[in-house]
C-alpha positions as a printed NumPy array, in Angstrom:
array([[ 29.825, -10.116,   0.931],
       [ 30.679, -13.436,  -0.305],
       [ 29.351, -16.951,   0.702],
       [ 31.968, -19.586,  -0.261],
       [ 32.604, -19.326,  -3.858],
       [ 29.686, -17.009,  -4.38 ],
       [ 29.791, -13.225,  -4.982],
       [ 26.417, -11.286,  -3.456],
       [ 24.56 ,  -9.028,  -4.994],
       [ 21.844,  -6.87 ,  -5.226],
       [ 18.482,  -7.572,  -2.691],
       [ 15.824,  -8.977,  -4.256],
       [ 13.335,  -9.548,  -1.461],
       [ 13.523,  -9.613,   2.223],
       [ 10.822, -11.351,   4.605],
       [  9.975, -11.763,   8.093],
       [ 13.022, -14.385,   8.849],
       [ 16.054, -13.952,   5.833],
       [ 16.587, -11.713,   2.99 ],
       [ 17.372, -12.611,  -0.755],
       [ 20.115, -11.927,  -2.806],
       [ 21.081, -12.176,  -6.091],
       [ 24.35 , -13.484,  -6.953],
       [ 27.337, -15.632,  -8.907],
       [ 28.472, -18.968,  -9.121],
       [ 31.826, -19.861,  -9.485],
       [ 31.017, -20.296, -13.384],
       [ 29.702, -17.144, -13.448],
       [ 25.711, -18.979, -13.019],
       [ 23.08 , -16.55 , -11.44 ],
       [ 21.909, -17.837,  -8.265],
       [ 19.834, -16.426,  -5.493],
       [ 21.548, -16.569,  -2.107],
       [ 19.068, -16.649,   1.09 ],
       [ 20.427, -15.61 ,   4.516],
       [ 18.786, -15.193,   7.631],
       [ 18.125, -11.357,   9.134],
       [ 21.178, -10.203,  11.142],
       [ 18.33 ,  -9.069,  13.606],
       [ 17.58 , -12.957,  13.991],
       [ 21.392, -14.542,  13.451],
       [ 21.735, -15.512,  17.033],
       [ 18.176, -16.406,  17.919],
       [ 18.644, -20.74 ,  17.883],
       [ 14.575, -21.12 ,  17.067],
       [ 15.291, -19.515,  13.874],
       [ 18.312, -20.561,  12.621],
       [ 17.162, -24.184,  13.888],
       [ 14.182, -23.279,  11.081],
       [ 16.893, -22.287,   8.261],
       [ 18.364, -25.445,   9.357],
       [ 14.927, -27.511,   8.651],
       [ 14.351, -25.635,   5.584],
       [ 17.778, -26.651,   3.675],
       [ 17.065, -30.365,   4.73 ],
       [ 14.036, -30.635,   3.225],
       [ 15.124, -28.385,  -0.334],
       [ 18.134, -31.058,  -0.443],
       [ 15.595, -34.024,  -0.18 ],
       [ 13.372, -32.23 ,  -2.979],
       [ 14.264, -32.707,  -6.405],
       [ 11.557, -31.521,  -9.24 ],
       [ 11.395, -29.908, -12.166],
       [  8.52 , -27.227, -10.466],
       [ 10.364, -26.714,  -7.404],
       [ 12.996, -24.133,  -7.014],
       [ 16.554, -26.348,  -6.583],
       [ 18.673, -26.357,  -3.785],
       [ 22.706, -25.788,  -4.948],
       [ 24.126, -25.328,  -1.992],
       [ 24.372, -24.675,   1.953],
       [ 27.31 , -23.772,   4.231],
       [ 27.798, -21.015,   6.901],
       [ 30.834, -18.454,   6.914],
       [ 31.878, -15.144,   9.076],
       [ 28.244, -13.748,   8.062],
       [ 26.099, -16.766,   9.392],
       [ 24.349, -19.678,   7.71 ],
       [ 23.284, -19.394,   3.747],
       [ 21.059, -21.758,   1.221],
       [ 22.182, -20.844,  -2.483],
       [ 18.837, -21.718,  -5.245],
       [ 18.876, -21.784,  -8.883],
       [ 17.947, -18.505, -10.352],
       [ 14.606, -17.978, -12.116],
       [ 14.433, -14.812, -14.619],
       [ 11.305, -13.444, -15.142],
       [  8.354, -12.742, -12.537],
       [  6.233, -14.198,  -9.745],
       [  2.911, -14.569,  -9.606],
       [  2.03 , -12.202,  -6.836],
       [  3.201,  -9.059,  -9.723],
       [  0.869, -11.026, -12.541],
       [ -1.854, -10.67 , -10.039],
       [ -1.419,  -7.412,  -8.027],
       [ -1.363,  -5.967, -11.846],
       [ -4.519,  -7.841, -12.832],
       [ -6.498,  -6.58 ,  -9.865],
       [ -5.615,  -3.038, -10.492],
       [ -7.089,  -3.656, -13.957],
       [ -9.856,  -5.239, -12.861],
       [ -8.737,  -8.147, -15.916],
       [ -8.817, -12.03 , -15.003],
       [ -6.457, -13.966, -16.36 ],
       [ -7.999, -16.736, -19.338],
       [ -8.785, -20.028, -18.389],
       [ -6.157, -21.043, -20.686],
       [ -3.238, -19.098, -18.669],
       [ -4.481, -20.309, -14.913],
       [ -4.367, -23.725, -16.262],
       [ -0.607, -22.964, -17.64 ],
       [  0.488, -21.822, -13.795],
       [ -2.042, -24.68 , -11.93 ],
       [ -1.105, -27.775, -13.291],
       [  2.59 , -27.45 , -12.862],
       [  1.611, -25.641,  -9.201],
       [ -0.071, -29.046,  -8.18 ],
       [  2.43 , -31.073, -10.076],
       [  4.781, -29.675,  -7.678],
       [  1.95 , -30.136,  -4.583],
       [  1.56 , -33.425,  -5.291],
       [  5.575, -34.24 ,  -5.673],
       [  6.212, -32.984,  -2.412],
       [  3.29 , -34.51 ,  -0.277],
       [  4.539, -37.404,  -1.074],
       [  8.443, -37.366,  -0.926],
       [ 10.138, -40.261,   1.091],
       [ 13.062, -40.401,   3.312],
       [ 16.092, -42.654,   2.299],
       [ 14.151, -46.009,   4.344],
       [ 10.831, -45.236,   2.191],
       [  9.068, -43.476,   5.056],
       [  7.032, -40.586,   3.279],
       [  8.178, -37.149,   4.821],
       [  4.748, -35.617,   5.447],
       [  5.645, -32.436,   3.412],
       [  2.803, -29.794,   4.097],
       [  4.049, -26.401,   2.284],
       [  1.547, -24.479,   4.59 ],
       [  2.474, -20.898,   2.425],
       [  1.173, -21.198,  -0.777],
       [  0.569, -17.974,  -2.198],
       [  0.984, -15.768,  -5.407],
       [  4.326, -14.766,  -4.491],
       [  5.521, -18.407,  -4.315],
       [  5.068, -19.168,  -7.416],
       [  7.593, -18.251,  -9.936],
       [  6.856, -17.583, -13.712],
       [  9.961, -17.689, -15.699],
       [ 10.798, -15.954, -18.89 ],
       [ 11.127, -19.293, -20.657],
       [  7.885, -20.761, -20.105],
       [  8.653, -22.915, -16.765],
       [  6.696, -22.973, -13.406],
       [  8.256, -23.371, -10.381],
       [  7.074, -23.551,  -6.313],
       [  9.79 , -21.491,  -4.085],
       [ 10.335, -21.053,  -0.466],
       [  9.922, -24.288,   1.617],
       [ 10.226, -22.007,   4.886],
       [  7.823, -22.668,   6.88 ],
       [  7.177, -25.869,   5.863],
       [  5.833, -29.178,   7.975],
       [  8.046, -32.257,   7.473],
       [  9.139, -35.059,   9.973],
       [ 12.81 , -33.332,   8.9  ],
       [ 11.348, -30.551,  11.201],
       [ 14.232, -30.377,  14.429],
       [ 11.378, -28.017,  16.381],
       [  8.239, -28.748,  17.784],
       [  5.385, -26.574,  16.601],
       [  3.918, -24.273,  19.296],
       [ -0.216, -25.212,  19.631],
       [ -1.707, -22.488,  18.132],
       [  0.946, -21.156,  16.297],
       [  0.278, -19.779,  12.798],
       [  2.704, -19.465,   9.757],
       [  1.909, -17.739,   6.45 ],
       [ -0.297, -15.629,   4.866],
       [ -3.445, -15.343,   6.664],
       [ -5.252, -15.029,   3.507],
       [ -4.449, -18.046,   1.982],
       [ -4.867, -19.853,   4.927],
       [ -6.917, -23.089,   5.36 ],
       [ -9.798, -22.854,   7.914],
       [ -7.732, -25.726,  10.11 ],
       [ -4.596, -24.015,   9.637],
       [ -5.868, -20.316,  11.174],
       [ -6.768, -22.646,  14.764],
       [ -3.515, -24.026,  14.78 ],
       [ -4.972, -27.508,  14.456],
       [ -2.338, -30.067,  12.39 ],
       [ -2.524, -29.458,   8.846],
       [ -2.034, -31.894,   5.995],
       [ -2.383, -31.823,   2.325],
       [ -5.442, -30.673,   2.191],
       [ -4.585, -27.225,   3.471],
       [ -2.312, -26.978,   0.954],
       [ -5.421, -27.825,  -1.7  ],
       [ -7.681, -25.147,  -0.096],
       [ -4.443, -22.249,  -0.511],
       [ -3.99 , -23.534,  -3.744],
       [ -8.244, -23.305,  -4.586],
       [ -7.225, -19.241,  -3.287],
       [ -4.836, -18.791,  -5.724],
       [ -7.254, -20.093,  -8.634],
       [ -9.983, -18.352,  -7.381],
       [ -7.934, -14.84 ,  -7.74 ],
       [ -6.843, -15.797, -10.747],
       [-10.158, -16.249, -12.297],
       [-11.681, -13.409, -11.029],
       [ -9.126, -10.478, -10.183],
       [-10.412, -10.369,  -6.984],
       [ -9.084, -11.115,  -3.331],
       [-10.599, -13.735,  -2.184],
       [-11.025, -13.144,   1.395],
       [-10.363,  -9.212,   1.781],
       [-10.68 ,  -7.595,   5.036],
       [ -9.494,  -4.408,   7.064],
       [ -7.324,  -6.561,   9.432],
       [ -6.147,  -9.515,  10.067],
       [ -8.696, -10.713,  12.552],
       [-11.163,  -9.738,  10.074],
       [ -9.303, -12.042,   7.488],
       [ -9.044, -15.143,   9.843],
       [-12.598, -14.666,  10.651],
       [-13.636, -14.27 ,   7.302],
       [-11.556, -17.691,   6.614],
       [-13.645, -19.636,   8.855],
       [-16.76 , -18.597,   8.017],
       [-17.223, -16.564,   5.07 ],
       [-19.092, -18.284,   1.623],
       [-17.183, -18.558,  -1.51 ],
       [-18.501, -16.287,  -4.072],
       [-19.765, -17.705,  -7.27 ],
       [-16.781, -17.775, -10.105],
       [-18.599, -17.841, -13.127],
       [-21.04 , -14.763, -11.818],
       [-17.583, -12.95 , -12.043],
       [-16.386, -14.371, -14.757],
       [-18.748, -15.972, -17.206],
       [-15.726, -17.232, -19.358],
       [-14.922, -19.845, -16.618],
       [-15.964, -22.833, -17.445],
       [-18.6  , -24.886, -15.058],
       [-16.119, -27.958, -14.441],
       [-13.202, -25.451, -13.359],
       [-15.505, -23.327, -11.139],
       [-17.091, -26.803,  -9.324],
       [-13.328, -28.316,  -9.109],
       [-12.313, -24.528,  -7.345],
       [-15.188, -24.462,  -5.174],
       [-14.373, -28.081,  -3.82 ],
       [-10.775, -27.127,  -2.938],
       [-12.254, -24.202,  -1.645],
       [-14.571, -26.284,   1.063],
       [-14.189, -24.87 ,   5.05 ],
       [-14.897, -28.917,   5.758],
       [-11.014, -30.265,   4.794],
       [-13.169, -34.033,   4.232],
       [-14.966, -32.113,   1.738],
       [-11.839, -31.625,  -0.466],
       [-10.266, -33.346,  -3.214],
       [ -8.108, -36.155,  -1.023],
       [ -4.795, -35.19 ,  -2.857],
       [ -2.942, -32.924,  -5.4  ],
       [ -2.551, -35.819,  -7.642],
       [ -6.502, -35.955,  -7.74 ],
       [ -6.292, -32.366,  -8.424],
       [ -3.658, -32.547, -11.286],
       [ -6.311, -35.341, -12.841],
       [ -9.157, -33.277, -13.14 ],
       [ -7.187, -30.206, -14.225],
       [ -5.981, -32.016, -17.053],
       [ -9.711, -33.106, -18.101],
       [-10.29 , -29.881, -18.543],
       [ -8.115, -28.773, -20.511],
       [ -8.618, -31.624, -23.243],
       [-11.94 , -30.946, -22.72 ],
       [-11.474, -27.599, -23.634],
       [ -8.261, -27.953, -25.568],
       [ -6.464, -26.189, -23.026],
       [ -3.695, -28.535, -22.921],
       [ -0.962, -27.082, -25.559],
       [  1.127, -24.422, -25.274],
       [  1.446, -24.164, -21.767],
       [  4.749, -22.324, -22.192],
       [  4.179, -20.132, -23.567],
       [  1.225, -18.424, -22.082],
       [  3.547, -18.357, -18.867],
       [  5.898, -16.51 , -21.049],
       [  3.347, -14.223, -22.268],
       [  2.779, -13.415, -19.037],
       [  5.988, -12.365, -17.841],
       [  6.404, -10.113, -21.028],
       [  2.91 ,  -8.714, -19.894],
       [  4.066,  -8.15 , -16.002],
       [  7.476,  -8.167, -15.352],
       [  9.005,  -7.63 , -11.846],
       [  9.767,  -4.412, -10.94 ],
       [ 13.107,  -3.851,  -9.555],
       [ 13.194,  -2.407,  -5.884],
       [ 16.04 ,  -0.151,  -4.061],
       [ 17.069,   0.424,  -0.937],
       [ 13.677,   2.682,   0.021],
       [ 11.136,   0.802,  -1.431],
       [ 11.91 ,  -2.922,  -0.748],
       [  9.534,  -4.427,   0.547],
       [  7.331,  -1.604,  -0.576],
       [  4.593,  -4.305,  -1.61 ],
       [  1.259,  -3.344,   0.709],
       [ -0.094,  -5.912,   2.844],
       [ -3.747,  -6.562,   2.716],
       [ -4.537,  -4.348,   5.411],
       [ -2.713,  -1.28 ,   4.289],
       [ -4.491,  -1.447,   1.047],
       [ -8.006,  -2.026,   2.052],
       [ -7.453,   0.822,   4.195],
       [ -5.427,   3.14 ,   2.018],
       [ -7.342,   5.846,  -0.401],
       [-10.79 ,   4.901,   1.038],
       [-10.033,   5.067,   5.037],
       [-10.68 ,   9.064,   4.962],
       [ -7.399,   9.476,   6.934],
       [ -4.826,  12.31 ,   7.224],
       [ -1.917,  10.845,   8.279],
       [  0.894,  12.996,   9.945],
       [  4.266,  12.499,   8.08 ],
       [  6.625,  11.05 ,  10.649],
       [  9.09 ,  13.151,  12.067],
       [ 12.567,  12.799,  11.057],
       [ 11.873,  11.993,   7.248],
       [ 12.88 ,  15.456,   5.748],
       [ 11.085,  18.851,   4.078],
       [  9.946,  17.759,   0.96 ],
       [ 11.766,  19.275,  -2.199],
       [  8.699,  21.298,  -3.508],
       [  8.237,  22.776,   0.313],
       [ 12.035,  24.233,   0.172],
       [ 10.985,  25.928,  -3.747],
       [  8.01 ,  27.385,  -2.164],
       [ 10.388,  28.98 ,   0.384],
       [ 12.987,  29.909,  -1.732],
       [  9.78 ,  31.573,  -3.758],
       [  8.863,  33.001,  -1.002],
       [ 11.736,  34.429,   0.408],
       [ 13.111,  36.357,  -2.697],
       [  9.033,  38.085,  -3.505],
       [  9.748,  39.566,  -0.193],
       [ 13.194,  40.605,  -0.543],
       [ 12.339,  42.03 ,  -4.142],
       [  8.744,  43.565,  -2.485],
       [ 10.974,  45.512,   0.174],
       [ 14.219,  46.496,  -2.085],
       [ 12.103,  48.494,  -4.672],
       [ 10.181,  51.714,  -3.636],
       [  6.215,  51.155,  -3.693],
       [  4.637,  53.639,  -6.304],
       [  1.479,  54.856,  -5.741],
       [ -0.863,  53.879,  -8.599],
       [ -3.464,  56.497,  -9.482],
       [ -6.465,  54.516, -10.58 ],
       [ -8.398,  57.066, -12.918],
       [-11.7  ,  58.013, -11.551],
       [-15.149,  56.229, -13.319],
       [-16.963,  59.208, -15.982],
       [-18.401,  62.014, -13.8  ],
       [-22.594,  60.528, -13.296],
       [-23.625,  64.252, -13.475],
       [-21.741,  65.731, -16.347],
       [-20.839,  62.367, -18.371],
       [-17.331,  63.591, -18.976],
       [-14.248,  62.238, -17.465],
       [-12.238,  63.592, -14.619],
       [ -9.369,  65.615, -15.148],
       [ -5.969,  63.807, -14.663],
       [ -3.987,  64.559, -11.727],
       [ -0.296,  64.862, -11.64 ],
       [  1.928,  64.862,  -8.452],
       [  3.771,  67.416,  -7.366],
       [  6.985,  67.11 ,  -5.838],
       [  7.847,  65.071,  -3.099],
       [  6.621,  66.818,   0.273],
       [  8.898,  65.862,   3.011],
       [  6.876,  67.028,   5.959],
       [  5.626,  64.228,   8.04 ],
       [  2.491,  62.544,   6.745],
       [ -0.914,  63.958,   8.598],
       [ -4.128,  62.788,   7.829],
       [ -6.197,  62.682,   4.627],
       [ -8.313,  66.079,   4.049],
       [-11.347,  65.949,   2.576],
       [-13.331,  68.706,   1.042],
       [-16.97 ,  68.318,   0.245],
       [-17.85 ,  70.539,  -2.777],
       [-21.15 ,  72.952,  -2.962],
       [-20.504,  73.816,  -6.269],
       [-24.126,  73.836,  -8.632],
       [-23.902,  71.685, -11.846],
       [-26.12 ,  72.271, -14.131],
       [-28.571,  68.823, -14.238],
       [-29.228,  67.856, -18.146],
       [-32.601,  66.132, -17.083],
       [-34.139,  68.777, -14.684],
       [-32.623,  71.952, -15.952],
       [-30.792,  73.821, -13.234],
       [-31.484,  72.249, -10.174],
       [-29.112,  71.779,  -7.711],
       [-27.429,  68.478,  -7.858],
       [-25.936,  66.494,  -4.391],
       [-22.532,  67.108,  -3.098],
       [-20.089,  64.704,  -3.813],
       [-16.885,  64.24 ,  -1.806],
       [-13.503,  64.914,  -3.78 ],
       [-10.299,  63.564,  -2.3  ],
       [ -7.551,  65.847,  -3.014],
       [ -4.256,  63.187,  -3.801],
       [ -1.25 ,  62.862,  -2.011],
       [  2.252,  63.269,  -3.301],
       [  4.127,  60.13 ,  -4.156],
       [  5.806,  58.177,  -1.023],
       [  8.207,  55.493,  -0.54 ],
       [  5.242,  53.928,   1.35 ],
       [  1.862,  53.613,   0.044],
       [ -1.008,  55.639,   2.151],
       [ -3.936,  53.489,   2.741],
       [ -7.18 ,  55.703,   2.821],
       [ -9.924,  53.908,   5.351],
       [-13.452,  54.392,   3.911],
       [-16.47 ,  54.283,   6.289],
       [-18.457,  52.051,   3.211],
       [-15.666,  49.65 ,   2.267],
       [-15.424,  47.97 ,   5.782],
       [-14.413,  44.597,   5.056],
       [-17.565,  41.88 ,   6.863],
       [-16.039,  39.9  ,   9.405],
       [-15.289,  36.732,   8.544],
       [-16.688,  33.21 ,  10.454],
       [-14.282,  31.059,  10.422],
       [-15.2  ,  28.365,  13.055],
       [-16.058,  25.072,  11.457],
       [-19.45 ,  23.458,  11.991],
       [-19.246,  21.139,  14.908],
       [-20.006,  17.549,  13.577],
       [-22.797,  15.73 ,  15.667],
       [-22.436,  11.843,  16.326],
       [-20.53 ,   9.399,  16.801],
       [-18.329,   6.699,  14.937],
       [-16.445,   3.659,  14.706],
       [-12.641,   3.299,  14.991],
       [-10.715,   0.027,  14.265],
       [ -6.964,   0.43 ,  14.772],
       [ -4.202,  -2.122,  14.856],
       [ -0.611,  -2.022,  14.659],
       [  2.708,  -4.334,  14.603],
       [  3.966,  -4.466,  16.887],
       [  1.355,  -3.688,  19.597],
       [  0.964,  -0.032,  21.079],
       [ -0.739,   2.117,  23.143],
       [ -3.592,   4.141,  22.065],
       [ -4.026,   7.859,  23.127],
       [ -7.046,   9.755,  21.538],
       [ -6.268,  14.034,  21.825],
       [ -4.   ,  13.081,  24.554],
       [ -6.277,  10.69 ,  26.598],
       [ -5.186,   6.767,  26.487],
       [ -7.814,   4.955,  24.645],
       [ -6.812,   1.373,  24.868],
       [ -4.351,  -0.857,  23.233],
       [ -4.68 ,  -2.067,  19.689],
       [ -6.22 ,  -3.674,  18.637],
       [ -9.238,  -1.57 ,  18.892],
       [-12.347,  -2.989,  17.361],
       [-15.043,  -0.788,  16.884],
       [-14.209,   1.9  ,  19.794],
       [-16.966,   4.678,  19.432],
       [-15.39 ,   7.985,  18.706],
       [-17.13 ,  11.437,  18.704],
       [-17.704,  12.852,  14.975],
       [-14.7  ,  15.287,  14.382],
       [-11.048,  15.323,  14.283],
       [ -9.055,  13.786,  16.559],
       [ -5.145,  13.308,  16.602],
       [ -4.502,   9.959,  17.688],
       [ -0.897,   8.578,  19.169],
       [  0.149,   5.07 ,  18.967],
       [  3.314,   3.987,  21.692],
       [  5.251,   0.972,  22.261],
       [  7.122,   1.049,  25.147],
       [  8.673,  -1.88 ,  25.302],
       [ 10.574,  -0.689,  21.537],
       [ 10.276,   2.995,  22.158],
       [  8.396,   3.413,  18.559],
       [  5.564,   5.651,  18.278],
       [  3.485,   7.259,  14.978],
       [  1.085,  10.451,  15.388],
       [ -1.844,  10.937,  12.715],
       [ -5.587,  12.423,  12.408],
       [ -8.467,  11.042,  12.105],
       [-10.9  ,  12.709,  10.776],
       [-14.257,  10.704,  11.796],
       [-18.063,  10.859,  10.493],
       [-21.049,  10.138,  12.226],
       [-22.116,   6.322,  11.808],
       [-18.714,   6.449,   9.851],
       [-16.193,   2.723,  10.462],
       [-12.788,   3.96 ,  10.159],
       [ -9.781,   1.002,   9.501],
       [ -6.432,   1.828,  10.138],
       [ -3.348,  -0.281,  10.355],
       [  0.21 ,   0.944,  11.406],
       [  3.379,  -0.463,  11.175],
       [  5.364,   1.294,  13.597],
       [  8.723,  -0.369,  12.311],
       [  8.92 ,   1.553,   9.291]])
């Protein structure tokens, strides 16, 4: 595809409302062209959105904010062409870091903060051409916002969802953009947000990056909302004694549920961040601690099967430690190592029944009476006479017995062999009857909690029975296995999986039924 003068590339990234390309300039500059989802071309609320957002990236012009080089619409809809930033985001530095469990230095957040408030506090308070100040509110500040390029620079991306007087359509009461988990308190009721919510999503970012942690974590995203609102802000430096006490105060303001409780602006933020780092002498080499970092976590590159591939909060929380066997979906293919194990399979058999089954003579333990061996037995030829059953003899010869002399010592059966078949002949013994074997599982006693949610909404049905609709909260279930069924109608999607539930056990699951 081409837009213009610009040649498309690969896909870098693709959210809820347009995808991201990579592409060329007529000079042959990387750029990153942004397009809205063909799903979503001919909806006006959305392109009336794409609209607002390449208003307000024209009026923005900062060194920490991802430029604007173009907009125009051709044959494949409306486009917004950026400048192109090589090296990571901030959302890989982090996702990385919390795997290792290893916070980033005070030094580095203060490398990525100051120019992410920098860039706060430039567009809060951006004017329109009469002086009038826009009333910029980013309102989706998150990891994977900010960029960390390869040469050292900082830069805030994707003005989206943005608030701005620019802004063509009304916001719905109520209605929520972003990431719930970088949400301000104010922001999750749908009340009108201003700077400060952008302060308190910014105080989440620090917070993560100080710690490794997720600040508010939860199962789903009513859990995260609620936690939001009401949840206490863990202390930094019990996590990380190498945070210093006026960083950790400054975090914990931005981090207040009370927006008057907050510093008033970015500006005041940017103030007190660079305090600190004279204080400290945290305030050289910026540059190249961001650099280090993209060396350290670069951005891995995703194909067609895996874009997107980056887990939500709720599928991780409830990924390894959920205690769920999940049903593969129907329609995705036999795996590779399931045809082998046919293949295997299917040639032992073939091999088993093209080559004649010898009999093998296992030689008889030493006689317990005279300590010799037995003698070896040879076949004779084959006998072609239809098989008949096994005859056994039951000698009465006397042995002599070397302990008591010559008293008689007990019969012992002797099997007299059969002649070599092209079938083995199995010989039934009245002492080698195999024990029956149990194999009922123990019925589990009690009951447990389920909490399942999906996008988009669905039907519940519990071993056949409807359940409810998700989200379920806390439905008790019977300890056991149960296969559960999730159904849309309105979209026709559906998703089967087990659950396998304990007693007193909570069980989270989330389901995306578009994928």
């Amino acid at each position: 595809m081409t837009a213009g003068q610009y040649r498309e590339l690969d896909k870098l990234a693709e959210g809820g409302m347009a995808e991201i390309r990579a592409g060329t300039g007529p000079d042959d500059r990387a750029v990153v062209i942004k397009r809205i989802r063909i799903h979503l071309l001919y909806d006006d609320d959305h392109r009336r959105l794409f609209a607002d957002e390449g208003a307000l990236c024209a009026r923005l012009s900062h060194k920490h904010i991802v430029e604007l080089l173009d907009a125009g619409e051709d044959d494949c809809g409306p486009y917004l062409v950026f400048e192109y930033v090589p090296g990571t985001d901030l959302g890989v530095v982090l996702e990385q870091r919390q795997a290792e469990g290893r916070p980033l230095e005070p030094a580095q957040v203060l490398a990525v903060a100051l120019p992410l408030m920098r860039a706060l506090a430039y567009a809060h308070n951006v004017c329109a051409d009469d002086g009038a100040s826009l009333c910029v509110v980013h309102r989706d500040v998150s990891p994977g916002n900010v960029l960390l390029g390869d040469n050292g620079d900082v830069k805030l991306v994707d003005f989206g969802v943005a608030a701005s007087t620019l802004r063509t359509d009304a916001t719905v009461a109520g209605e929520m953009k972003g990431k719930f988990a970088y949400m301000a308190p104010e922001q999750t009721r749908g009340e009108a947000v201003d700077a400060r919510a952008d302060i308190f999503s910014a105080g989440v970012v620090l917070y993560e990056m100080l710690t490794a942690e997720h600040l508010f974590d939860a199962a789903t995203d009513a859990d995260v909302v609620h936690a939001v609102r009401t949840s206490a802000v863990p202390d930094i430096r019990a996590k990380n004694p190498a945070v210093p006490d006026e960083l950790a105060a400054l975090v914990g303001e931005m981090l207040a549920k009370d927006k008057d409780a907050r510093p008033a602006s970015a500006a005041a933020v940017v103030e007190r961040l660079q305090d600190i780092a004279e204080l400290y002498c945290w305030d050289q080499g910026h540059k190249r601690h961001v650099t280090r970092l993209c060396l350290e976590h670069p951005r891995a590159v995703e194909n067609a099967e895996d874009s997107g591939a980056r887990r939500r909060h709720t599928q991780r929380v409830l990924g390894a430690d959920a205690g769920l066997t999940v049903v593969p979906d129907r329609g995705r293919g036999v795996p590779v190592w399931a045809w082998a194990f046919v293949l295997v399979l299917v040639v032992g058999v073939g091999a088993a029944l093209a080559w004649p089954a010898a009999v093998v003579e296992r030689p008889l333990p030493p006689s317990a009476v005279t300590g010799q061996d037995p003698p070896v037995l040879t076949p004779g030829p084959p006998d072609l006479t239809p098989p008949g059953p096994t005859e056994v003899t039951v000698s009465t010869t006397v042995l002599a017995d070397p302990v008591r002399g010559s008293a008689p010592a007990p019969a012992r059966p002797s099997v007299r062999p059969r002649p070599a078949r092209s079938r083995p002949v199995k010989v039934a013994q009245a002492d080698a009857a195999p024990r029956p074997v149990d194999k009922r599982r123990p019925v589990a006693s009690g009951f447990g909690e389920v909490f399942i949610s999906s996008e988009p909404w669905a039907e519940v049905y519990v071993d056949g029975a409807k359940f409810g609709v998700t989200p379920l909260a806390g439905k008790k279930l019977s300890a056991g296995p149960h296969t559960v069924r999730l159904y849309n109608p309105h979209y026709k999607l559906e998703r089967t999986f087990t659950v396998d539930v304990g007693a007193d056990q909570a069980i989270r699951k989330f389901v995306d039924l578009t994928k």
